[in-house]
Residue, then its C-alpha position, 0 to 999 in steps of 0.5 A: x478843759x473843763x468842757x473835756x472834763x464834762x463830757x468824760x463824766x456824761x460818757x461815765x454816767x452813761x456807761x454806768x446807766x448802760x451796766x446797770x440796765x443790762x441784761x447781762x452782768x457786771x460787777x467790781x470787786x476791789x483789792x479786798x474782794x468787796x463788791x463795789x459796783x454791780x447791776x441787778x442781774x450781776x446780784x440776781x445771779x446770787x441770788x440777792x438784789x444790788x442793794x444787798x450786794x454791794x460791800x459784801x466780799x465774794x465769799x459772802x455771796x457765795x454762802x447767801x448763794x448756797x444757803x438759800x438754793x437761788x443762786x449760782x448753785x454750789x457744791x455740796x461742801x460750800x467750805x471747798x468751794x469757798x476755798x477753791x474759789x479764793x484760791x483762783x481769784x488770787x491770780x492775776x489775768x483773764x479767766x473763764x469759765x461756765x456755771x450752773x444756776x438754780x432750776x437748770x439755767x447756766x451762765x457763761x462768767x468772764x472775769x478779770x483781775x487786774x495789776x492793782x487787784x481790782x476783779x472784774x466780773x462779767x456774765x451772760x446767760x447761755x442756758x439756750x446755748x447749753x439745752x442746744x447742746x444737749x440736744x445735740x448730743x442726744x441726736x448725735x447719741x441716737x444717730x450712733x445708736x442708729x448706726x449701730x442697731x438692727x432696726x427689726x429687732x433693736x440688737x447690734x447690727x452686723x456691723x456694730x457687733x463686728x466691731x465689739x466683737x473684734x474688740x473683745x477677741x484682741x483682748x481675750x487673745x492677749x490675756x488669753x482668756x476664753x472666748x466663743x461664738x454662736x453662730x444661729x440661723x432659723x430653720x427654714x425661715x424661707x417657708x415661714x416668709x411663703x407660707x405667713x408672709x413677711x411681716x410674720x417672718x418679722x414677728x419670728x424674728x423679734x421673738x427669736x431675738x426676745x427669747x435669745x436675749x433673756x438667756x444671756x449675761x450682760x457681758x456677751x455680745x449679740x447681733x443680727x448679722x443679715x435675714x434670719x442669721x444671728x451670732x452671740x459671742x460669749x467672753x471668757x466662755x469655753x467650748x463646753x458651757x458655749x455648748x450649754x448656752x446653745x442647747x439652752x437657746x434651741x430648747x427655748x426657742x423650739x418652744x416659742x409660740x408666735x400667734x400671727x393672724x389667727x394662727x401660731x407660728x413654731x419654728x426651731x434653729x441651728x446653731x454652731x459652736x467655736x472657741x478661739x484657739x490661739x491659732x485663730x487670727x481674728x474675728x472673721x476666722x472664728x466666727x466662719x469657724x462657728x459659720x461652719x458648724x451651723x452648716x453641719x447642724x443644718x447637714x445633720x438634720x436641723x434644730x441641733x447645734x454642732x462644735x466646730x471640729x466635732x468637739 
């Protein structure tokens, strides 16, 4: 018996040298919120040393934490999460939860209360976990934008801009604002390609993309949708200020320079104008509505732009 009982307080003895050298960290408060045992990094995390943690309460920690900024960081107003965290602490059970330290490390805390009212609190470091997140969330962000973007000129892609476009239509229909798409296309953009070469063609491209986009609001929609075609949709715009918009981007464009190899490169553009009536079903009928005003402005001679239905 007395055998049994040494050995069960070698085995204790053991496991308390184990918490205390641990890199994780470990503390127990008793039924009046005082800490009566904790390891260095369990302190550390308040920024205080064991010897200056032990005997206090949680909500002393807490206030050393906020006050001296090295510790587990607190909100602005240290009263609320004062209060917030008292009131948690008062239910009984397995909890658990994430918090932030000073100079961006992040710990993962476990903590325990049991029926008597002891807590227990377990935590471990997980800053690399949370930069690995980060991180894949930032890849993730540029695989989307990657989806989504021309790789030429950096605006929506066909497919991308199909996609807000048609968001954008169902809402425009449903509340019955007005709606417009311009449809453009750079007039004769296969002579420039034979004449200068494709890499000029490029540069003609990102300066037509340049020029378009300083002329719109951050509300309208932009996209490449293939080769020298662009389409710009213009939320709660009707058929006249489209036509305003259109004219505004011929004369800028007609007025671009693109110095290529020693010589400059002007062109000039199409463009056709259509609104959403509301007999227009979607988006892919509205646009082959503007589609078909570009086909009579380059009909009719080029670097004009066109109504749909010669409105």
């Amino acid at each position: 018996m007395t055998s049994q009982a040494g050995n069960s307080l070698k085995v204790t003895r053991l496991i308390i040298e184990a918490l205390k050298a641990s890199q994780d960290g470990f503390g127990v408060f008793d039924q009046d919120d005082l800490l009566i045992f904790c390891n260095e990094e369990l302190a550390n995390n308040f920024g205080l040393n064991a010897h200056q943690a032990l005997g206090k309460s949680f909500e002393d920690m807490l206030r050393i934490s906020y006050a001296s900024g090295t510790g587990v960081i607190a909100d602005d107003d240290v009263d609320s999460m004062v209060k917030r965290a008292k009131a948690s602490r008062l239910q009984q059970g397995f909890v658990s939860f994430e918090s932030a330290r000073a100079q961006g490390s992040w710990l993962k805390v476990s903590r325990l209360k049991t029926k008597n009212d002891y807590i227990y609190i377990y935590s471990t470091d997980i800053t690399q976990l949370k930069k690995t997140e980060s991180a894949l969330r930032e890849a993730l962000l540029h695989v989307e934008n990657l989806a989504a973007t021309d790789s030429l000129t950096g605006i929506s892609n066909r497919r991308h801009f199909i996609e807000t476009g048609t968001i954008e239509f169902e809402r425009s229909k449903r509340y019955q604002h007005s709606l417009s798409v311009l449809m453009l296309d750079i007039d004769h953009f296969k002579s420039i390609n034979d004449t200068f070469g494709h890499q000029a063609g490029d540069q003609v491209l990102k300066a037509i993309t340049e020029c378009c986009s300083t002329l719109l609001r951050s509300s309208d929609s932009f996209g490449r949708l293939g080769g020298e075609e662009f389409s710009i949709l213009l939320p709660d715009t009707d058929i006249e200020a489209a036509g305003t918009t259109a004219q505004r981007v011929l004369n800028a464009v007609a007025a671009l320079k693109v110095n290529y190899d020693s010589q400059v490169i002007r062109f000039t553009t199409s463009i056709g104008v259509a609104q959403m009536s509301m007999q227009c079903k979607n988006l892919e009928e509205l646009m082959n509505q503007s589609d078909e005003a570009l086909y009579q402005a380059k009909h009719s001679g080029r670097n004009r732009m066109e109504r749909y239905g010669g409105g």
